[in-house]
PyMOL Python script that loads the backbone (N, CA, C, O; Angstrom):
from pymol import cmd

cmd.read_pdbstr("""\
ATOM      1  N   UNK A   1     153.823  96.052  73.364  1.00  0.00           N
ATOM      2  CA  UNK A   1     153.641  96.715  74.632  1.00  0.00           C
ATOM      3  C   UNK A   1     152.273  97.394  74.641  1.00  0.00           C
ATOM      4  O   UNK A   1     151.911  98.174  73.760  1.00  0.00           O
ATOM      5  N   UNK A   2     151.392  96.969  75.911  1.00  0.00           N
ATOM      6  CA  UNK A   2     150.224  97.738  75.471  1.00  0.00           C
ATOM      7  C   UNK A   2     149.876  98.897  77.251  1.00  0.00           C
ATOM      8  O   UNK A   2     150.123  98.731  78.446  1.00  0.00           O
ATOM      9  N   UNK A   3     149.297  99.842  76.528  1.00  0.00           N
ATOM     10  CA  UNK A   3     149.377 100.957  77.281  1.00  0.00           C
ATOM     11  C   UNK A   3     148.159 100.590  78.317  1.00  0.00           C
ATOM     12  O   UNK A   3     147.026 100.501  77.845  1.00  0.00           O
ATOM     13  N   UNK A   4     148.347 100.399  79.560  1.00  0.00           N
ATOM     14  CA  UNK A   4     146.887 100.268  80.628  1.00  0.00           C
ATOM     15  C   UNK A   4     146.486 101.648  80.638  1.00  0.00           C
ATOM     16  O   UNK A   4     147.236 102.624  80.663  1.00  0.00           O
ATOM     17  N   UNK A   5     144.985 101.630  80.612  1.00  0.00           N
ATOM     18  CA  UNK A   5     144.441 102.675  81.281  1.00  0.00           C
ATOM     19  C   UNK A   5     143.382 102.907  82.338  1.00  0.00           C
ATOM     20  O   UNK A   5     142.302 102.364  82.106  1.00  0.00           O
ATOM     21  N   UNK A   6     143.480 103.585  83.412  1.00  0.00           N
ATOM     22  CA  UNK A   6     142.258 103.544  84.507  1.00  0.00           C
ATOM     23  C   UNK A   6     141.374 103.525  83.992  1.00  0.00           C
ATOM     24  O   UNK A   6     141.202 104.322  83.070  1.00  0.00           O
ATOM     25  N   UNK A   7     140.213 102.430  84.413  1.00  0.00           N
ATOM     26  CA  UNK A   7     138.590 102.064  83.874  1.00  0.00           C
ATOM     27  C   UNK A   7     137.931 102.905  84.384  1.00  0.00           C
ATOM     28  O   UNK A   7     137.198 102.493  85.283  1.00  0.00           O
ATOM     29  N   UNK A   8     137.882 104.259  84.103  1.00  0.00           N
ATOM     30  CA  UNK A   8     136.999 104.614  85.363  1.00  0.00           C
ATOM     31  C   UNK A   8     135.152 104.618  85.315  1.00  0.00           C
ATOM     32  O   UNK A   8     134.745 104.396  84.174  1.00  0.00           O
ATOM     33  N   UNK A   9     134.376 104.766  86.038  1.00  0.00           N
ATOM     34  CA  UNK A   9     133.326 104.119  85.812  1.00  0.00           C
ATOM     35  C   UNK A   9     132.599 105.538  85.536  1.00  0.00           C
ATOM     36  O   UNK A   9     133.012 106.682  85.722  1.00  0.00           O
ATOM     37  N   UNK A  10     131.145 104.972  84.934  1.00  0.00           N
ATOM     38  CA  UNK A  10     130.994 106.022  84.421  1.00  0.00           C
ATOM     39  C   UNK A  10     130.055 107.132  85.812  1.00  0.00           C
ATOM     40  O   UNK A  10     129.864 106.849  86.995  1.00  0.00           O
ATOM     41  N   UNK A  11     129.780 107.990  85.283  1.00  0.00           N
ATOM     42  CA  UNK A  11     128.903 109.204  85.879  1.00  0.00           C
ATOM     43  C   UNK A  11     127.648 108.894  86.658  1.00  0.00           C
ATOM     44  O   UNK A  11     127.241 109.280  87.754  1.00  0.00           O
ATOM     45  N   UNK A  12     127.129 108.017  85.680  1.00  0.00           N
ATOM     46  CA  UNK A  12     125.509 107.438  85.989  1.00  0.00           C
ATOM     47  C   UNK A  12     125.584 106.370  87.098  1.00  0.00           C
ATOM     48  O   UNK A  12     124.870 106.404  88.100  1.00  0.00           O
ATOM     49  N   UNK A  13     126.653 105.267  86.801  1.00  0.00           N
ATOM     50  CA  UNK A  13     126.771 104.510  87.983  1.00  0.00           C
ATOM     51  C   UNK A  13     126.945 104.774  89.288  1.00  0.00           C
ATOM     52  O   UNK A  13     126.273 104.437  90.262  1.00  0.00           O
ATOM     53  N   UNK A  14     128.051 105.500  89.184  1.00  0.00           N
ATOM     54  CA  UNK A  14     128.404 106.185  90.663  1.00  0.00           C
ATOM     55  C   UNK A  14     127.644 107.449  91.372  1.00  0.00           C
ATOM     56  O   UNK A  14     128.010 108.133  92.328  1.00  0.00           O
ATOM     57  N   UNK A  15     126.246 107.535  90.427  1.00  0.00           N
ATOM     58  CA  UNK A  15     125.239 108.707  90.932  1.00  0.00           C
ATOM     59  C   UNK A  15     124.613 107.636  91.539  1.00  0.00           C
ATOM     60  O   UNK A  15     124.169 107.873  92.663  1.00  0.00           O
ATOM     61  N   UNK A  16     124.397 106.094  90.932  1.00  0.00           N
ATOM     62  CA  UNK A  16     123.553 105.295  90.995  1.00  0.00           C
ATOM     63  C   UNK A  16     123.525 104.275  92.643  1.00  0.00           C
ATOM     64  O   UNK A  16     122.637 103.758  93.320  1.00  0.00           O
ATOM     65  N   UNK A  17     124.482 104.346  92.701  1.00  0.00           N
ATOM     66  CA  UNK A  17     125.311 103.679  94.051  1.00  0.00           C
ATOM     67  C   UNK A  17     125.089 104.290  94.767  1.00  0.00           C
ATOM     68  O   UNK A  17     124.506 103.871  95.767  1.00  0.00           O
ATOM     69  N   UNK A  18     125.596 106.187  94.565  1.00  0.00           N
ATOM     70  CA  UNK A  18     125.500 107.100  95.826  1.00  0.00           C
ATOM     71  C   UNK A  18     123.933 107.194  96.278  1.00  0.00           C
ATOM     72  O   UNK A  18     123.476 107.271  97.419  1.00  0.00           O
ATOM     73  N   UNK A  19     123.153 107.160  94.832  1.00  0.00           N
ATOM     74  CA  UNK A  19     121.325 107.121  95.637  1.00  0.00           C
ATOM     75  C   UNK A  19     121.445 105.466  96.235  1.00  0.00           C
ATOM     76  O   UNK A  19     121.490 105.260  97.448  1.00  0.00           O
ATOM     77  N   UNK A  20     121.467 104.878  95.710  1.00  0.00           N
ATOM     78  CA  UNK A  20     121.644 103.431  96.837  1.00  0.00           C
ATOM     79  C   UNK A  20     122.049 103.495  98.101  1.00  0.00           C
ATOM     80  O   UNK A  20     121.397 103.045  99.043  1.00  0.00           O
ATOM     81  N   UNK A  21     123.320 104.146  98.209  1.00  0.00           N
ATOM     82  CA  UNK A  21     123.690 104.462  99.495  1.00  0.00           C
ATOM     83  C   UNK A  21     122.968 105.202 100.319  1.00  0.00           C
ATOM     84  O   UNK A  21     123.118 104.903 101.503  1.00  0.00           O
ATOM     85  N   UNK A  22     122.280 106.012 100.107  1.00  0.00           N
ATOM     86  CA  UNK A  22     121.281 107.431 100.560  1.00  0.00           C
ATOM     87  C   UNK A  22     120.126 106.921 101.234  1.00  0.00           C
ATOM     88  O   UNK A  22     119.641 107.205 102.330  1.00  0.00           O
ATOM     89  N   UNK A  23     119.701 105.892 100.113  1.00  0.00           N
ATOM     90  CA  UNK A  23     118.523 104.770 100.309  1.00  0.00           C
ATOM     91  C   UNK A  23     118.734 104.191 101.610  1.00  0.00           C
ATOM     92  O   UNK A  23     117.963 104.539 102.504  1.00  0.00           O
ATOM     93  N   UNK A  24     119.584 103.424 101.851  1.00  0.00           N
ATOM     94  CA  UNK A  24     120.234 102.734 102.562  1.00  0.00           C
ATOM     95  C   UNK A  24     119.917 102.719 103.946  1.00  0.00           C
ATOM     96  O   UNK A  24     119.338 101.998 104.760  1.00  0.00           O
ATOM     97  N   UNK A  25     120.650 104.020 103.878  1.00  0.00           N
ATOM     98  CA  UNK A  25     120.105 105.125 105.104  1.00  0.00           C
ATOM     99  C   UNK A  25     118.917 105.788 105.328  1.00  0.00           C
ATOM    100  O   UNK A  25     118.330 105.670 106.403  1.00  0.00           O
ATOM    101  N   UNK A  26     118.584 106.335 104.610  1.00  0.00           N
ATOM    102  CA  UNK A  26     117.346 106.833 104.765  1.00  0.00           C
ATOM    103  C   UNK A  26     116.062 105.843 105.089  1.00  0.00           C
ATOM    104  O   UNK A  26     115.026 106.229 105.633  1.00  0.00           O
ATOM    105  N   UNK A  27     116.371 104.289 104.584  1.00  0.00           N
ATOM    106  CA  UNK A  27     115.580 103.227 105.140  1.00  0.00           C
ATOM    107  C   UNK A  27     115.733 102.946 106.417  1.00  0.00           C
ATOM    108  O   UNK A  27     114.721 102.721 107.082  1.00  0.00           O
ATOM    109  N   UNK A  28     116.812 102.907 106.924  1.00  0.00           N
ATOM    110  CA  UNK A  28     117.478 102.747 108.608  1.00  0.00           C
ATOM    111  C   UNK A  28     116.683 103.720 109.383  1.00  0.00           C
ATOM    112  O   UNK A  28     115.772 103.472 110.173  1.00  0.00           O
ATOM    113  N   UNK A  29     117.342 105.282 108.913  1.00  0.00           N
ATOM    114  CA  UNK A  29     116.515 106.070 110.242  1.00  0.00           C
ATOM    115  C   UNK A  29     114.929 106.210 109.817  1.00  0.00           C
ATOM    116  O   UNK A  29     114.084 106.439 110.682  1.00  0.00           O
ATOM    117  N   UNK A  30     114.674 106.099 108.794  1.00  0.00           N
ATOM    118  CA  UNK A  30     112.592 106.045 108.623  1.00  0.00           C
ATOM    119  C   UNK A  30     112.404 104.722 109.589  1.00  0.00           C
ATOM    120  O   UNK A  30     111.550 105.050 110.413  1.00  0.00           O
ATOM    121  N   UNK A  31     112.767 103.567 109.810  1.00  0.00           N
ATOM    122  CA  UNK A  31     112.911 102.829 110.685  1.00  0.00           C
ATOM    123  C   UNK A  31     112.794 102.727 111.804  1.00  0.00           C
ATOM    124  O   UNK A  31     111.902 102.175 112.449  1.00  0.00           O
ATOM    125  N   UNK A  32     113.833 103.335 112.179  1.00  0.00           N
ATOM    126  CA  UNK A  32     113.832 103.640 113.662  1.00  0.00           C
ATOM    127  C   UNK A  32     113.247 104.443 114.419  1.00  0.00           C
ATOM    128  O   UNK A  32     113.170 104.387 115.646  1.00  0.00           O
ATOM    129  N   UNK A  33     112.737 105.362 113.580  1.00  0.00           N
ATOM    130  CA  UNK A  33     112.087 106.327 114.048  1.00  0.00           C
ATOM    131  C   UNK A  33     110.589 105.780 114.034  1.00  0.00           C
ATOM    132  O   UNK A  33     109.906 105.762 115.058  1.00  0.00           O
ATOM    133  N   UNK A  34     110.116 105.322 112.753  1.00  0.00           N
ATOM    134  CA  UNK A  34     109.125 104.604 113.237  1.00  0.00           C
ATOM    135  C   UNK A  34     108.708 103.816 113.797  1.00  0.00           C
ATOM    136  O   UNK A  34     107.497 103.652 113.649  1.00  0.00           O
ATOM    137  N   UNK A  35     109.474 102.852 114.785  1.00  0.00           N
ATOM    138  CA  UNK A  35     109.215 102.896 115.845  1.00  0.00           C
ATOM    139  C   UNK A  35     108.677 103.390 117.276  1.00  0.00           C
ATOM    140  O   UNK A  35     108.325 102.787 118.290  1.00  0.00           O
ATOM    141  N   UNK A  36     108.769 104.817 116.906  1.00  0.00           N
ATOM    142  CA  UNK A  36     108.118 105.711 118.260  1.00  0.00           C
ATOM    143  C   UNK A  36     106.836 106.456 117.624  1.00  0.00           C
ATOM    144  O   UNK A  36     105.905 106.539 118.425  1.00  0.00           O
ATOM    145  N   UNK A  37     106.597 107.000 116.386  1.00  0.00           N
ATOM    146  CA  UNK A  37     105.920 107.786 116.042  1.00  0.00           C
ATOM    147  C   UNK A  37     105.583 107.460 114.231  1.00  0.00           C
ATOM    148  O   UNK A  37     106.546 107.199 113.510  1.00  0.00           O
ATOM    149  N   UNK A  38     104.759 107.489 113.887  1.00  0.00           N
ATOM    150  CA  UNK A  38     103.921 107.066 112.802  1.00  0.00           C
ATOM    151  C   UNK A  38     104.260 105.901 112.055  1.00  0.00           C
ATOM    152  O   UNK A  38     104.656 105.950 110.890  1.00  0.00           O
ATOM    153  N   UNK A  39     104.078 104.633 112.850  1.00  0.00           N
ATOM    154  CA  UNK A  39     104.454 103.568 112.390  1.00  0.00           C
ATOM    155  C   UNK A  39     103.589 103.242 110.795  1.00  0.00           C
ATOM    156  O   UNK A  39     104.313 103.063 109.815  1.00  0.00           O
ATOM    157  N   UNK A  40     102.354 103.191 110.643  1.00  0.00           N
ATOM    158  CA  UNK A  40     102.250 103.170 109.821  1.00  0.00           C
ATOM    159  C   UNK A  40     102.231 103.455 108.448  1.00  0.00           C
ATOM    160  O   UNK A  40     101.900 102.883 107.410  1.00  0.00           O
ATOM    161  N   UNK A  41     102.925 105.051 108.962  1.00  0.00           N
ATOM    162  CA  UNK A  41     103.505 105.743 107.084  1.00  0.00           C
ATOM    163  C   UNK A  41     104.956 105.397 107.174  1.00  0.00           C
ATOM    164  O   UNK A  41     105.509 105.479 106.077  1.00  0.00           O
ATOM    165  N   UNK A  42     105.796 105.005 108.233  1.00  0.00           N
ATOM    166  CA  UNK A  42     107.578 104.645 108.050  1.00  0.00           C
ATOM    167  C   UNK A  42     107.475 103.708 107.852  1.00  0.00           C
ATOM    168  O   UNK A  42     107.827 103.412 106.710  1.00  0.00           O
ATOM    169  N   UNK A  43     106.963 102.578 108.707  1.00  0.00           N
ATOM    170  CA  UNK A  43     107.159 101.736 108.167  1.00  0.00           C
ATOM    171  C   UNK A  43     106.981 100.617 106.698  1.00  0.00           C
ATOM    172  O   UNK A  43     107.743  99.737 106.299  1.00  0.00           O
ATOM    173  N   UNK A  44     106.185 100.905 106.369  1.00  0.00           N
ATOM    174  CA  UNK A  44     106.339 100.691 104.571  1.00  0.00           C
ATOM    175  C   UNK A  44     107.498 101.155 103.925  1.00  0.00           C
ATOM    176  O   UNK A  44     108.316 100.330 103.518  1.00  0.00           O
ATOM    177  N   UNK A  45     107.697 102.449 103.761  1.00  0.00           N
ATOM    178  CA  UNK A  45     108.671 103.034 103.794  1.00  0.00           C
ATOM    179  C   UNK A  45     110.119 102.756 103.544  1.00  0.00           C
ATOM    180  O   UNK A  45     110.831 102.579 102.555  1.00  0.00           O
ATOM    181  N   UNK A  46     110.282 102.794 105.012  1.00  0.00           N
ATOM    182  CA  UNK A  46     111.860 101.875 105.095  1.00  0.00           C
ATOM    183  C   UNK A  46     111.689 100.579 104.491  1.00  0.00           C
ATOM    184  O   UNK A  46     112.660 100.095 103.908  1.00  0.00           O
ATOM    185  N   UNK A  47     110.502  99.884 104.545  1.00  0.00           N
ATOM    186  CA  UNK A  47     111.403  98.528 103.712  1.00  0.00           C
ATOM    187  C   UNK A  47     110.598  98.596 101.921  1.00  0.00           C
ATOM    188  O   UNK A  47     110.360  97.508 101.395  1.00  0.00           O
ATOM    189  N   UNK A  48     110.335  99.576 101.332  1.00  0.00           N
ATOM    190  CA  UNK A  48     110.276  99.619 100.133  1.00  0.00           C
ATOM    191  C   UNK A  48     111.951 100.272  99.919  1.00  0.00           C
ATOM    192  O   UNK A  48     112.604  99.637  99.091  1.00  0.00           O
ATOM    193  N   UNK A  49     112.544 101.240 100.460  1.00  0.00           N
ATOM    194  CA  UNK A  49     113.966 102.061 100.691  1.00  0.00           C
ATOM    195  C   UNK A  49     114.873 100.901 100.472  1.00  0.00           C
ATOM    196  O   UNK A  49     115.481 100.469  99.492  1.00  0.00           O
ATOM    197  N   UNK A  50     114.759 100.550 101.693  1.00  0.00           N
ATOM    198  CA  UNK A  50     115.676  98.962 101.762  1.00  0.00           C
ATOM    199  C   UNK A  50     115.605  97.992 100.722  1.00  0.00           C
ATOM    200  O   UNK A  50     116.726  97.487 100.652  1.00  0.00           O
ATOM    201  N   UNK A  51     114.921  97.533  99.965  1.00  0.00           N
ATOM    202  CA  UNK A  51     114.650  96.963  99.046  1.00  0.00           C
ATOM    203  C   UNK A  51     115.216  97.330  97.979  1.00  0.00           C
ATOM    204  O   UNK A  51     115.919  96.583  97.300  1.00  0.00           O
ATOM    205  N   UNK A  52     114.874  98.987  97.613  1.00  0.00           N
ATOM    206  CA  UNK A  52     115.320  99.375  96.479  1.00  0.00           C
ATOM    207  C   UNK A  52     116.709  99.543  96.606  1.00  0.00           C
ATOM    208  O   UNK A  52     117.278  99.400  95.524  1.00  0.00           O
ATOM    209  N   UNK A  53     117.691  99.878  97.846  1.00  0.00           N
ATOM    210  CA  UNK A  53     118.580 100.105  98.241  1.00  0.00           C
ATOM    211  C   UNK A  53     119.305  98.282  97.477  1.00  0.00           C
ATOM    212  O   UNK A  53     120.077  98.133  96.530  1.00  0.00           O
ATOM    213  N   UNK A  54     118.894  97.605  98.039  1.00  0.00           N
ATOM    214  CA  UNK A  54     119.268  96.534  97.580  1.00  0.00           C
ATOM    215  C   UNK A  54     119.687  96.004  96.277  1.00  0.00           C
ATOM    216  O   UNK A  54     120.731  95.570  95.789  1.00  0.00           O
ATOM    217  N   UNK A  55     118.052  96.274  95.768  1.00  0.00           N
ATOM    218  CA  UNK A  55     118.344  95.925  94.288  1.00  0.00           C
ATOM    219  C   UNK A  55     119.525  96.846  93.666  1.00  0.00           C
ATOM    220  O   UNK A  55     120.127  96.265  92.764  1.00  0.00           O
ATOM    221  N   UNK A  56     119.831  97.712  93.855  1.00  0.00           N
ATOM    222  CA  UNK A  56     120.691  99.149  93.034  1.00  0.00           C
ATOM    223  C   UNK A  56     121.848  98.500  93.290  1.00  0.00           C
ATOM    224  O   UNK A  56     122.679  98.702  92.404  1.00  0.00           O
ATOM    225  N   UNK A  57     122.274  97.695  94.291  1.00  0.00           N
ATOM    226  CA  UNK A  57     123.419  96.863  94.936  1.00  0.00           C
ATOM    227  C   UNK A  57     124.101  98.353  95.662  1.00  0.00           C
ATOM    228  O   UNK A  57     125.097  98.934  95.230  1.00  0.00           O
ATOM    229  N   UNK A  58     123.421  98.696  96.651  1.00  0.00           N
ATOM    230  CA  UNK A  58     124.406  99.310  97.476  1.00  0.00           C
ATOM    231  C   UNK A  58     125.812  99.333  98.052  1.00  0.00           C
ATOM    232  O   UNK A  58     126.557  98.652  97.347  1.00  0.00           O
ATOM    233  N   UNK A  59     126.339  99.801  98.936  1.00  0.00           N
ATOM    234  CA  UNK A  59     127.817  99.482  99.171  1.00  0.00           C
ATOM    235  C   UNK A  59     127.072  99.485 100.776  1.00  0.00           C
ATOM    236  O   UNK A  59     127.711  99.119 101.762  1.00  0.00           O
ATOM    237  N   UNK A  60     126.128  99.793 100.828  1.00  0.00           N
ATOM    238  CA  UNK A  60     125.555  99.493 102.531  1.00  0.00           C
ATOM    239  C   UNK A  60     124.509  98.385 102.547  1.00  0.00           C
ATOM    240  O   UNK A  60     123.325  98.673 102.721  1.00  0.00           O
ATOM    241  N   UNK A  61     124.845  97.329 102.400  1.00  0.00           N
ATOM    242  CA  UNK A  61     124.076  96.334 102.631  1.00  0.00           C
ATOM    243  C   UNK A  61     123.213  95.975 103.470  1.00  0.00           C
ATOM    244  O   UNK A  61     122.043  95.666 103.242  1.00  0.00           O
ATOM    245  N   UNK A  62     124.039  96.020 104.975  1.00  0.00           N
ATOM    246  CA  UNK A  62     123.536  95.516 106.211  1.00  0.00           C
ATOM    247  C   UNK A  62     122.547  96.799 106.705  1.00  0.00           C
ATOM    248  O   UNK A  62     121.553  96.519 107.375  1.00  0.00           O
ATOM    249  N   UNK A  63     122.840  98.233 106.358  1.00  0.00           N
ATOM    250  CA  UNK A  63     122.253  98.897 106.489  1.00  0.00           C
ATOM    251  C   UNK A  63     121.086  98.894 106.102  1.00  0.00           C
ATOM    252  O   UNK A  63     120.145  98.761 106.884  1.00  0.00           O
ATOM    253  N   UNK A  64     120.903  99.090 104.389  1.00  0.00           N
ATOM    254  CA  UNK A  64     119.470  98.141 103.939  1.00  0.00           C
ATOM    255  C   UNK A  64     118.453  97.210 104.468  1.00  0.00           C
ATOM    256  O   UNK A  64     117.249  97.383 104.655  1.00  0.00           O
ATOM    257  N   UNK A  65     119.460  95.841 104.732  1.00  0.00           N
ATOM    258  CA  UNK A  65     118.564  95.146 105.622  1.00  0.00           C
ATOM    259  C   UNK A  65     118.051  95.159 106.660  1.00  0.00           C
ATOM    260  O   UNK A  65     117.029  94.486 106.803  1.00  0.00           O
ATOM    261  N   UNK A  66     118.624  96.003 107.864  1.00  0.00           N
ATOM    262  CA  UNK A  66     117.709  96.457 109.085  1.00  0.00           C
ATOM    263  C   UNK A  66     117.302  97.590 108.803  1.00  0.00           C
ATOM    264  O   UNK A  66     116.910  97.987 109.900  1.00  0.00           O
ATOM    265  N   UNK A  67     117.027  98.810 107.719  1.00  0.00           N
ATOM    266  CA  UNK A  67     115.973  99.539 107.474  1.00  0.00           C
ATOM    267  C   UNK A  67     115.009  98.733 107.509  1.00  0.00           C
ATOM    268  O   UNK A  67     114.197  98.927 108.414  1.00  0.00           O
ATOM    269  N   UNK A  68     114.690  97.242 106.293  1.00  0.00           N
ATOM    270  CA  UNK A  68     113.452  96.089 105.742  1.00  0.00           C
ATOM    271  C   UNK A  68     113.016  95.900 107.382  1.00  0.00           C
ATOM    272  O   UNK A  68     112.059  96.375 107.992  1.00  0.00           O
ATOM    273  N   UNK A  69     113.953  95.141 107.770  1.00  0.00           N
ATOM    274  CA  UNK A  69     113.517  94.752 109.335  1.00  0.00           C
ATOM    275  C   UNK A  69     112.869  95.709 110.251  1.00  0.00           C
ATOM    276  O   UNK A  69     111.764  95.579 110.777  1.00  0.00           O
ATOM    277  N   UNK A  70     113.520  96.473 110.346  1.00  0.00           N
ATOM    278  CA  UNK A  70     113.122  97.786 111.150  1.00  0.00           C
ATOM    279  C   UNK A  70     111.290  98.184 111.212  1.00  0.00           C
ATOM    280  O   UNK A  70     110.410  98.299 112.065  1.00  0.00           O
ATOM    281  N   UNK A  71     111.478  98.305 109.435  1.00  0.00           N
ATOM    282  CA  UNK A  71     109.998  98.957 108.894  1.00  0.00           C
ATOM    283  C   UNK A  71     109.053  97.736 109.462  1.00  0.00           C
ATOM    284  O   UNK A  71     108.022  97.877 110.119  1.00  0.00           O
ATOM    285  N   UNK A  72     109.839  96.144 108.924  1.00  0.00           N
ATOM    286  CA  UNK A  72     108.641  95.200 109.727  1.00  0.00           C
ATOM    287  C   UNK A  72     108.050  95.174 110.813  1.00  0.00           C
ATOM    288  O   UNK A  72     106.926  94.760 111.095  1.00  0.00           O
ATOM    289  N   UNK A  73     109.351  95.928 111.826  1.00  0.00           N
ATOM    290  CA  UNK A  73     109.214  95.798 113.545  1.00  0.00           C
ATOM    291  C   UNK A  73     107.931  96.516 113.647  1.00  0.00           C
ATOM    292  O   UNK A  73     106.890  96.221 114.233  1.00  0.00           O
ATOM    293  N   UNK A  74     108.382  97.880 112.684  1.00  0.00           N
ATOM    294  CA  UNK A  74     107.232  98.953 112.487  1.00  0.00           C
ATOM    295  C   UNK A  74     105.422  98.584 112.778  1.00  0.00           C
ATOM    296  O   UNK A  74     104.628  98.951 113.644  1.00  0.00           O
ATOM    297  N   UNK A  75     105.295  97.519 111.346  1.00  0.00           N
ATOM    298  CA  UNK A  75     103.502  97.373 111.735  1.00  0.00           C
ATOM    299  C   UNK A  75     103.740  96.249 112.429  1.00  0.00           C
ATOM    300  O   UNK A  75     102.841  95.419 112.292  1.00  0.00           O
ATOM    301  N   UNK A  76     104.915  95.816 113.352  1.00  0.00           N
ATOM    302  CA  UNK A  76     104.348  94.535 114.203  1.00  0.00           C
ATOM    303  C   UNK A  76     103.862  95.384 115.269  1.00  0.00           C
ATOM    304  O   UNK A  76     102.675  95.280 115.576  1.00  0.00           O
ATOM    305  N   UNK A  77     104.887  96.526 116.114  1.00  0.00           N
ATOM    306  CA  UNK A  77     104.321  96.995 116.919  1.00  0.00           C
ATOM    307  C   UNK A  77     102.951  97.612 116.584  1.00  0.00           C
ATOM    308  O   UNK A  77     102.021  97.645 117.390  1.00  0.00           O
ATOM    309  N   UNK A  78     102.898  98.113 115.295  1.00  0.00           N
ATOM    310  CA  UNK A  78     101.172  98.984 114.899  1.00  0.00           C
ATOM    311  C   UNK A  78     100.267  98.078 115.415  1.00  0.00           C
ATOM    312  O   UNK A  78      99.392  98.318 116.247  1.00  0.00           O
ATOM    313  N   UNK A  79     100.637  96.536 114.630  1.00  0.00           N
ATOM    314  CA  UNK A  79      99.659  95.565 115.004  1.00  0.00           C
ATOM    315  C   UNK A  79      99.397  95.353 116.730  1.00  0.00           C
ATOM    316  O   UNK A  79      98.317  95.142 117.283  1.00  0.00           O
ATOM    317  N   UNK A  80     100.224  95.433 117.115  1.00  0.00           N
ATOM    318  CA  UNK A  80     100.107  95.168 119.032  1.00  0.00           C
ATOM    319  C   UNK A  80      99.552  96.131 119.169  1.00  0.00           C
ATOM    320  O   UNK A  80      98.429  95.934 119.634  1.00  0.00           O
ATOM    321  N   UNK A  81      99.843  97.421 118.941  1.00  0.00           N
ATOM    322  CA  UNK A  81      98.957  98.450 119.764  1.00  0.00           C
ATOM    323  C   UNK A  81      97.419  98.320 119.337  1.00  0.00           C
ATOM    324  O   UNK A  81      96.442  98.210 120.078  1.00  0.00           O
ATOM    325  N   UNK A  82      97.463  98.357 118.157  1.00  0.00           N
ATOM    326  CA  UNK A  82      95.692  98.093 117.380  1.00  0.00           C
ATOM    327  C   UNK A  82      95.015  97.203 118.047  1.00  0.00           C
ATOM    328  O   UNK A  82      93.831  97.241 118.380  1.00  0.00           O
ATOM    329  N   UNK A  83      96.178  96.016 118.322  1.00  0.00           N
ATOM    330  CA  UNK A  83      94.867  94.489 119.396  1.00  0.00           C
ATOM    331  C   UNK A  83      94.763  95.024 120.323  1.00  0.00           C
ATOM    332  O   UNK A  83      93.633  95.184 120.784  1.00  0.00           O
ATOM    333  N   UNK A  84      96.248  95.686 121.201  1.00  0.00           N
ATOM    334  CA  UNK A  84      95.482  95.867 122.772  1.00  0.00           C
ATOM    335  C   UNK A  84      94.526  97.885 123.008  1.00  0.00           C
ATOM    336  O   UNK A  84      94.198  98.387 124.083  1.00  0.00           O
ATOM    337  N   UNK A  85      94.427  98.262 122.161  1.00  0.00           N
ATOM    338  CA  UNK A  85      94.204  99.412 122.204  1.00  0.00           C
ATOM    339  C   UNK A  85      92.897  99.469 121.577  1.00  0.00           C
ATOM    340  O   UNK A  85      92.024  99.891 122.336  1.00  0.00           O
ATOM    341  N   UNK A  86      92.406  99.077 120.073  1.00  0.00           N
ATOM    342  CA  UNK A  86      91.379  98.752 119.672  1.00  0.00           C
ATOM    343  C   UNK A  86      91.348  99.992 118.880  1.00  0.00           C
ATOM    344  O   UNK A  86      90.215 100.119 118.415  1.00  0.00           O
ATOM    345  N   UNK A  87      92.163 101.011 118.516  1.00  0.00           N
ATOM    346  CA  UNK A  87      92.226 102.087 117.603  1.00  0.00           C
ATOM    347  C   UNK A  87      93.930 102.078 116.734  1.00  0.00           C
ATOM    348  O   UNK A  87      95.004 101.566 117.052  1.00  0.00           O
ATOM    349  N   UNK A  88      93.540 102.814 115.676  1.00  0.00           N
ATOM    350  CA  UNK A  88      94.767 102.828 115.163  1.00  0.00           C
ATOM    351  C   UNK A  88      95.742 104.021 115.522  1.00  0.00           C
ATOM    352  O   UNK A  88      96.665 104.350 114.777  1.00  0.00           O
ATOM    353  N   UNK A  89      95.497 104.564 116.577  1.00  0.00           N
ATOM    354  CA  UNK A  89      96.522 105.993 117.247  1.00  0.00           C
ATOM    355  C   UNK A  89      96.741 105.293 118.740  1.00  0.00           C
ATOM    356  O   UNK A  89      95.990 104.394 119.120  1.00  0.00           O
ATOM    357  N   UNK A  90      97.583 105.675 119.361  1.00  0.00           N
ATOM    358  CA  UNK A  90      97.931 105.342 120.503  1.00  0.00           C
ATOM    359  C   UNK A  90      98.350 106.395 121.666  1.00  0.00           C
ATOM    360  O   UNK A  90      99.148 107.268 121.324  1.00  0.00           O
ATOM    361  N   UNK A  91      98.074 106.396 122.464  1.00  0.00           N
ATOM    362  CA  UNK A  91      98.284 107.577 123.734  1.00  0.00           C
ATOM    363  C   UNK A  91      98.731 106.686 124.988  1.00  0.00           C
ATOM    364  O   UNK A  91      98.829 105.472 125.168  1.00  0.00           O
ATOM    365  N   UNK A  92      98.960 107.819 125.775  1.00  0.00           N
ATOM    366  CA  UNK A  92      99.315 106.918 127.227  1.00  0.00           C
ATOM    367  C   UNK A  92      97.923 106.972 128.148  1.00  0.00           C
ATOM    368  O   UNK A  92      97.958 106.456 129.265  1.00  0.00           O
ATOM    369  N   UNK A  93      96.575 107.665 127.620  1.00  0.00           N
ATOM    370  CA  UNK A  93      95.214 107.259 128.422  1.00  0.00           C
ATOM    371  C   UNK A  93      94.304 106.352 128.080  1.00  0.00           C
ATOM    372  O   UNK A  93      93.323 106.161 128.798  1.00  0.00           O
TER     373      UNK A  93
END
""", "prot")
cmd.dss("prot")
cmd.show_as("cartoon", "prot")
cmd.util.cbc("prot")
cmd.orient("prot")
């Protein structure tokens, strides 16, 4: 007869996941936000977040991946405003 016992995991992992998870998120809203306002320091950002979020194997996956996306949307719009604007800041004059 052999005695089961709960595996439980250790300390480091489940610190390791919870920063994954954190990542996750924190890649999403640097994201989205950069979209309206300093695209070019969020967006890198979120998809280095997302990435690392990834590799750590998060439990938020999809989250991860539209932080990456997000941050891309990021210097696509930088890039549009830079062609039609001809500076790297943008205003409404």
């Amino acid at each position: 007869m052999t005695v089961r016992t709960a595996v439980k995991r250790p300390a480091r992992t489940r610190t390791r996941v919870r920063d994954a998870d954190t990542m996750a998120v924190t890649a999403f809203v640097l994201g989205l936000v950069g979209l309206l306002v300093m695209n070019l320091l969020l967006g890198p950002i979120a998809v280095v977040l997302g990435v690392l979020a990834l590799w750590r194997n998060t439990a938020r996956p999809g989250r991860a991946r539209l932080g990456i996306v997000l941050g891309a949307a990021d210097l696509v719009v930088l890039a549009c405003l830079v062609t039609a604007d001809g500076t790297w800041s943008w205003g409404l004059t």
